[in-house]
TIRO-2110 file (N, C-alpha, C; in Angstrom, 1 decimal):
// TIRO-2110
121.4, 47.1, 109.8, N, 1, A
120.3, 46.2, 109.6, CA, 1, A
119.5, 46.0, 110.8, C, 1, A
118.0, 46.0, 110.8, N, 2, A
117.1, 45.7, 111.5, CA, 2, A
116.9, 44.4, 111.2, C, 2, A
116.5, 43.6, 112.6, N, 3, A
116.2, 42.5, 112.9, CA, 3, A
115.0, 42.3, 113.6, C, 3, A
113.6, 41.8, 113.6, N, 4, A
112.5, 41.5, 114.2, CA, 4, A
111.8, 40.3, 114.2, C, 4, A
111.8, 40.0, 115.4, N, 5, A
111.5, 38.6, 116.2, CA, 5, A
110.0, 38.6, 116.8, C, 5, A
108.8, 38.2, 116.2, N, 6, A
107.3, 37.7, 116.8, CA, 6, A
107.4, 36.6, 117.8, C, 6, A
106.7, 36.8, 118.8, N, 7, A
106.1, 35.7, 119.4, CA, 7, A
105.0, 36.4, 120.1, C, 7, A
103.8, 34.8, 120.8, N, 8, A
103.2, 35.1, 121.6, CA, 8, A
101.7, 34.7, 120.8, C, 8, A
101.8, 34.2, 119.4, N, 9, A
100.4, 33.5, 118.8, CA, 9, A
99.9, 32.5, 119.2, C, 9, A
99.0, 32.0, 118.5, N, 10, A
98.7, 30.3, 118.8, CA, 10, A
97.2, 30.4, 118.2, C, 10, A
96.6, 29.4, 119.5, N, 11, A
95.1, 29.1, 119.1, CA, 11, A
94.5, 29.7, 119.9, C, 11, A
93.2, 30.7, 119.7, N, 12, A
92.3, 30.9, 121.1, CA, 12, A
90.8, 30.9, 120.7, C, 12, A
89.9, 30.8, 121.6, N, 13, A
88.7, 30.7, 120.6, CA, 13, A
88.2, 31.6, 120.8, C, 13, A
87.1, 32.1, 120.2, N, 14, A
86.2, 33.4, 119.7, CA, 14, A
85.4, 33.8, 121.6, C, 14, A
86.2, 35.2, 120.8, N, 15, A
85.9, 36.3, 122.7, CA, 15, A
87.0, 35.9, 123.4, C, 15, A
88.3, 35.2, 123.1, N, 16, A
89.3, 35.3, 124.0, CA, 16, A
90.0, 36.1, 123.5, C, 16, A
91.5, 36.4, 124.2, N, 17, A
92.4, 37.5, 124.3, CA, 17, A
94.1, 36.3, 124.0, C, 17, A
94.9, 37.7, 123.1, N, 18, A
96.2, 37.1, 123.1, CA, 18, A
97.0, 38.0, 123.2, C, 18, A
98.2, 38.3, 122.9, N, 19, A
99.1, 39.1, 123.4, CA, 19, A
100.6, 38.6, 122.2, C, 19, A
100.9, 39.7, 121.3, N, 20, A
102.0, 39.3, 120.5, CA, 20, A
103.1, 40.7, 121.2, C, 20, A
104.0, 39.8, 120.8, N, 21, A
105.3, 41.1, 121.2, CA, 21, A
106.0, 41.0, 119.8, C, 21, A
106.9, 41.8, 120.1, N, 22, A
107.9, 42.0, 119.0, CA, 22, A
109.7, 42.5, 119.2, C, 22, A
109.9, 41.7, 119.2, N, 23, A
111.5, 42.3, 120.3, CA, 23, A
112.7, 43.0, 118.3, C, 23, A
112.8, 43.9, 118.5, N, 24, A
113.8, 44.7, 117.5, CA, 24, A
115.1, 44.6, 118.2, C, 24, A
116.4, 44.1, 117.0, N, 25, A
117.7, 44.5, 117.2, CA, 25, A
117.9, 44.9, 116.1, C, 25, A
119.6, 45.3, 116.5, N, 26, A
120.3, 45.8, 114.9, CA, 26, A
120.3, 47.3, 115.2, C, 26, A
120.5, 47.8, 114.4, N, 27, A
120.8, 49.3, 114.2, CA, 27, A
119.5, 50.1, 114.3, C, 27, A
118.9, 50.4, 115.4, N, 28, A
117.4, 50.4, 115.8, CA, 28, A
117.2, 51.8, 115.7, C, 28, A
118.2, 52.6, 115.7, N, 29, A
117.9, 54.4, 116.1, CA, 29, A
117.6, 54.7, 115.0, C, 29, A
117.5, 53.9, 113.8, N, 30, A
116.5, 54.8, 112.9, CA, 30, A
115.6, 54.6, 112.7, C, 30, A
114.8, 53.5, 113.4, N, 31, A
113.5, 53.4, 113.3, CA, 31, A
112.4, 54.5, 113.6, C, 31, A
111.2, 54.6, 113.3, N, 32, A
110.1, 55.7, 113.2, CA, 32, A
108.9, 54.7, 113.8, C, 32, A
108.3, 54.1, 112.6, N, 33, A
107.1, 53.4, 113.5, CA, 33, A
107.2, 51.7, 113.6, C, 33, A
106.8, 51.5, 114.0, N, 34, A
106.6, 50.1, 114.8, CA, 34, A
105.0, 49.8, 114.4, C, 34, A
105.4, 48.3, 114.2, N, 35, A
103.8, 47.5, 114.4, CA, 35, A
103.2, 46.4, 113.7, C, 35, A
101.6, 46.1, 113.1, N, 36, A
101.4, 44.7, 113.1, CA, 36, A
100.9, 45.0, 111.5, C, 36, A
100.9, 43.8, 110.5, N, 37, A
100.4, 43.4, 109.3, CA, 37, A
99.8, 42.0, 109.5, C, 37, A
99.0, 41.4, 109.1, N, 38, A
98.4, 40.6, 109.1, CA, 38, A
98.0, 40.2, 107.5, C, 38, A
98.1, 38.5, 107.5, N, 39, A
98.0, 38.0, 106.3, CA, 39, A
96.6, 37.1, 106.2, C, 39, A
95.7, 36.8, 106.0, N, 40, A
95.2, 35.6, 105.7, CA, 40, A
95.2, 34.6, 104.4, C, 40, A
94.9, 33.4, 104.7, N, 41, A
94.8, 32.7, 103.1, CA, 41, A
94.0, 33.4, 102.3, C, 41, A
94.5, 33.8, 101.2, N, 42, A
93.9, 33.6, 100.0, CA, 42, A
93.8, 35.3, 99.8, C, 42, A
94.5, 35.8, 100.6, N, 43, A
93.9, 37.8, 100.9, CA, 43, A
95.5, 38.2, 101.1, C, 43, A
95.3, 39.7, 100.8, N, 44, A
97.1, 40.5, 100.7, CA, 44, A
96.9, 40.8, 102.2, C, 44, A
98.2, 41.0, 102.1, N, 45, A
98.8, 42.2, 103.1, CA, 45, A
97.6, 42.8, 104.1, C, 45, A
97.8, 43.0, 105.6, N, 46, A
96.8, 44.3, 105.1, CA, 46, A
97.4, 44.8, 107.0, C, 46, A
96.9, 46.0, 106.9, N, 47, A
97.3, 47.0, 108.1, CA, 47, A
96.9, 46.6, 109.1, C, 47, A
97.6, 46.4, 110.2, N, 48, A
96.4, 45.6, 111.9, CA, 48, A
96.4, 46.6, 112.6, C, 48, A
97.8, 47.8, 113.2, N, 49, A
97.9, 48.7, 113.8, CA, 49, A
99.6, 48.9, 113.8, C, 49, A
99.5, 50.5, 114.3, N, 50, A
101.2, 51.2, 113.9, CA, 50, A
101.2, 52.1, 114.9, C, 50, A
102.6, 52.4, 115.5, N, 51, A
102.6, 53.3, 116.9, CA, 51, A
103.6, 53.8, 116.6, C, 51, A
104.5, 55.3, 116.2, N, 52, A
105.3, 55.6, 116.2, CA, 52, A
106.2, 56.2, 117.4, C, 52, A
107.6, 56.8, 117.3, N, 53, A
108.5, 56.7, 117.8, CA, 53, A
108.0, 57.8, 119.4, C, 53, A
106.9, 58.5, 119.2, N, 54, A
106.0, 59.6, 119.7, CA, 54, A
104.8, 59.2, 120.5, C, 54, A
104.4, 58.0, 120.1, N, 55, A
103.3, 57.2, 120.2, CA, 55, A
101.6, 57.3, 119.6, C, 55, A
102.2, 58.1, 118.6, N, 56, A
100.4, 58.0, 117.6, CA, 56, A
100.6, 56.6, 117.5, C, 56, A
99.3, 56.2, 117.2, N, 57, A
98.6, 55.2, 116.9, CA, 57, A
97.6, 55.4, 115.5, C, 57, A
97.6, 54.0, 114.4, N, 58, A
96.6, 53.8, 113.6, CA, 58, A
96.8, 52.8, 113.4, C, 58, A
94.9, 52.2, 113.3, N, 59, A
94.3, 50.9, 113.6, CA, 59, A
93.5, 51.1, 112.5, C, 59, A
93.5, 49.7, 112.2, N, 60, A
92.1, 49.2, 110.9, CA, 60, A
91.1, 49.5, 111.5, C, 60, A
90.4, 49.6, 110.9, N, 61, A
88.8, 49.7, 111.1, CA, 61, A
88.4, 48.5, 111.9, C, 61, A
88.4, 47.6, 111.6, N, 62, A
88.1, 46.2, 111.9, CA, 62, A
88.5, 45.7, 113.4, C, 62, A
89.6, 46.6, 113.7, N, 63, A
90.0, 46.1, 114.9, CA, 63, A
89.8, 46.8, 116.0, C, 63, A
89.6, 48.0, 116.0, N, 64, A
89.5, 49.6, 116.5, CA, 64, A
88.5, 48.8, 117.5, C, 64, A
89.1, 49.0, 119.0, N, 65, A
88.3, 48.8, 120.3, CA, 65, A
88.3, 47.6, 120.8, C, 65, A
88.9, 46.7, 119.6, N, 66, A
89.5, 45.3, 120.6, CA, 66, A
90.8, 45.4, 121.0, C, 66, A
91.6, 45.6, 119.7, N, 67, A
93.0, 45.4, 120.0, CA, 67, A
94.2, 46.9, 120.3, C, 67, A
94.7, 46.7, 120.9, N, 68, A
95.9, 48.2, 121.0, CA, 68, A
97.3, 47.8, 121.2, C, 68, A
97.4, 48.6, 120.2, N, 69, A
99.2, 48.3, 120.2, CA, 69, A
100.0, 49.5, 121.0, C, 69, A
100.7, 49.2, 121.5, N, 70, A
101.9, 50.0, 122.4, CA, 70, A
103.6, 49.6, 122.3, C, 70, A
104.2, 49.9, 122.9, N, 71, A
105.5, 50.1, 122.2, CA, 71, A
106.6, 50.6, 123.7, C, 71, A
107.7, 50.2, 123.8, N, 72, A
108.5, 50.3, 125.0, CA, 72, A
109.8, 50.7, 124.0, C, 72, A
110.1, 52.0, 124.2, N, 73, A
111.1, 52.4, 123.2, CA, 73, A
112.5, 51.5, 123.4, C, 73, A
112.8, 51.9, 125.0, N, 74, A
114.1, 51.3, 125.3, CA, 74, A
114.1, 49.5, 125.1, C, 74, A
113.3, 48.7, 125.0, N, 75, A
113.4, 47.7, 124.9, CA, 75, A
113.5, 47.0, 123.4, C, 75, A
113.1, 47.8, 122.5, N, 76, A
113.1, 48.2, 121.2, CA, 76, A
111.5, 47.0, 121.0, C, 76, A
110.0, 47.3, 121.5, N, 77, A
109.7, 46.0, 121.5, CA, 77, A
108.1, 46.7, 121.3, C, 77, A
107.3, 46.0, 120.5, N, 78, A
106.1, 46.3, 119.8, CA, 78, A
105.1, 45.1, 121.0, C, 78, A
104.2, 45.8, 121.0, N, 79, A
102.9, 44.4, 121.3, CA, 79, A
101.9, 45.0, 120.7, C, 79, A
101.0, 43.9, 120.7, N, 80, A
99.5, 44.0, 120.8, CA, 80, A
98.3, 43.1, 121.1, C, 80, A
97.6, 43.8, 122.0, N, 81, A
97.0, 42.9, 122.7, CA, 81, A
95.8, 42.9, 122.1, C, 81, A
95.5, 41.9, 121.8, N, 82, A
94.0, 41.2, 121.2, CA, 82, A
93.3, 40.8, 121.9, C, 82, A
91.8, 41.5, 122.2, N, 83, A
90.7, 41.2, 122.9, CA, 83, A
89.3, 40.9, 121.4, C, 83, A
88.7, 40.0, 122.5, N, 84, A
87.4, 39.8, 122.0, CA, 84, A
87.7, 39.3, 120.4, C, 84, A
88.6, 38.0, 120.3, N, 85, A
89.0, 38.2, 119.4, CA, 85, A
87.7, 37.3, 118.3, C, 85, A
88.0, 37.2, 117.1, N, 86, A
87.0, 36.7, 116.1, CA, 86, A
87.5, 35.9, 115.5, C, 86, A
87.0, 35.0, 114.5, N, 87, A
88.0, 33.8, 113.8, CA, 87, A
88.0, 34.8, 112.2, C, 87, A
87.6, 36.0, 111.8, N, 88, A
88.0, 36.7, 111.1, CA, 88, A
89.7, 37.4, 111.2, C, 88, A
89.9, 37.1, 112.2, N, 89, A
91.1, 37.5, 112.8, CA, 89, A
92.3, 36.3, 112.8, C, 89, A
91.7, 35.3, 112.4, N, 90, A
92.7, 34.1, 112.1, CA, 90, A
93.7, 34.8, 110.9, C, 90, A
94.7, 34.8, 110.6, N, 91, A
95.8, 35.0, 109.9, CA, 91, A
97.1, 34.8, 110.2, C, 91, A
98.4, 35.1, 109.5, N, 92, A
99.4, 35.4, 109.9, CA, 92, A
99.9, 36.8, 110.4, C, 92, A
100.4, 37.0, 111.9, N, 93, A
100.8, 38.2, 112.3, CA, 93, A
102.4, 38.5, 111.7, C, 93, A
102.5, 40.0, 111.0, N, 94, A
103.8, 40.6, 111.3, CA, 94, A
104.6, 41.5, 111.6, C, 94, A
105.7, 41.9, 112.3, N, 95, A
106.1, 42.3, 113.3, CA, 95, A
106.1, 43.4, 111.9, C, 95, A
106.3, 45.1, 112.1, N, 96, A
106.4, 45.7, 111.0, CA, 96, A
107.6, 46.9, 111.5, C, 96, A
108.4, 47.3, 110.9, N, 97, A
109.3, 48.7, 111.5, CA, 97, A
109.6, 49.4, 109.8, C, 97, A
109.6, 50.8, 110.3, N, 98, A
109.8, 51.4, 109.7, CA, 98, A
111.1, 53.0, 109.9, C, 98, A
112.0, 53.1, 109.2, N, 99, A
112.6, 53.9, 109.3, CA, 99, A
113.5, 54.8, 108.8, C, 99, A
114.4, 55.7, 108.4, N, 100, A
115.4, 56.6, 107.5, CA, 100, A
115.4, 56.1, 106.5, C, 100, A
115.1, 56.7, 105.2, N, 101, A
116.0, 56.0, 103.7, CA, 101, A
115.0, 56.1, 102.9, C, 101, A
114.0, 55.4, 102.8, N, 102, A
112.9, 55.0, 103.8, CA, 102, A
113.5, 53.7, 103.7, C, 102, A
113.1, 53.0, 104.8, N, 103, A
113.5, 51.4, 105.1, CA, 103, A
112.1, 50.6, 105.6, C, 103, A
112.1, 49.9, 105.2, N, 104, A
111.4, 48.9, 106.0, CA, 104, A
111.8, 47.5, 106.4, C, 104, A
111.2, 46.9, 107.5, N, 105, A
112.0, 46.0, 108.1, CA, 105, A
110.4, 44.6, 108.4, C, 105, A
110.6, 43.1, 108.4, N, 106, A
109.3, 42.7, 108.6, CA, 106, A
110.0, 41.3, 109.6, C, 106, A
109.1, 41.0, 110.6, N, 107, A
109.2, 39.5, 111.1, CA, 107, A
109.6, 38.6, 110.3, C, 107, A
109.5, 37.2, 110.9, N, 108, A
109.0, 36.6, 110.3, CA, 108, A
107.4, 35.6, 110.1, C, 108, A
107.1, 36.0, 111.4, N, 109, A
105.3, 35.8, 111.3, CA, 109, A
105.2, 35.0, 112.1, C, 109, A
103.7, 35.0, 113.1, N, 110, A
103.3, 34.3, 113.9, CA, 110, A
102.0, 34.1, 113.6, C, 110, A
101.5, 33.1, 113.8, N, 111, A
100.3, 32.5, 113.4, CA, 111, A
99.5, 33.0, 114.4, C, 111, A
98.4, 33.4, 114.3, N, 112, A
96.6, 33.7, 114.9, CA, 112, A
96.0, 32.5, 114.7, C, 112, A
95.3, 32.2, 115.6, N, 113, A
94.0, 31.1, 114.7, CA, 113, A
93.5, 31.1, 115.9, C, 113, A
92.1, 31.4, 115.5, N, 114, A
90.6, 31.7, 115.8, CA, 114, A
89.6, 30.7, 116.0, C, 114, A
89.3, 30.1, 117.0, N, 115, A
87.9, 28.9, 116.9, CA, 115, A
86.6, 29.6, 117.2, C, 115, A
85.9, 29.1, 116.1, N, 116, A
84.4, 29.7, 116.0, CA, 116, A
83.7, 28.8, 117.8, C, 116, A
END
């Protein structure tokens, strides 16, 4: 079993910067990709960015050139750092892992919020 722990949200206002991490335990060697989902009210699911075990990278459209996710294998630990951020970007953040079986594994969420 995989276990994934968010921190590092809060409040910031529009054109600042935040920084989420993502610390992984548990049975972690089968993991593949790492990374972020994002929720808002009233809207699904939806993709924020993914870095695998290799370090490709894939970003939403929406985000591509503010934020970048990176990944420290041995620490088992995701981030992503959010610039220039927008109050469209208010949501809930989730830690995301994926791996063998297929498996997937999710946070439990850390809150974004955006002042206009």
């Amino acid at each position: 079993q995989v276990q994934l722990v968010e921190s590092g949200g809060g409040l910031v206002q529009a054109g600042g910067s935040l920084r989420l991490s993502c610390v992984g335990s548990g049975i972690f060697y089968s993991i593949d990709g790492m990374g972020w989902y994002r929720q808002a009210p009233g809207k699904q699911r939806e993709l924020v960015a993914i870095i695998n075990n290799v370090g490709s990278t894939k970003y939403a459209d929406s985000v591509k050139g503010r934020f970048t996710v990176s990944r420290d294998n041995a620490m088992n630990t995701v981030y992503l750092q959010m610039n220039s951020l927008k109050p469209e970007d208010t949501a809930v953040y989730y830690c995301y892992a994926d791996g063998i079986g297929p498996s997937v594994y999710w946070g439990q969420g850390t809150q974004v919020t955006v002042s206009s």
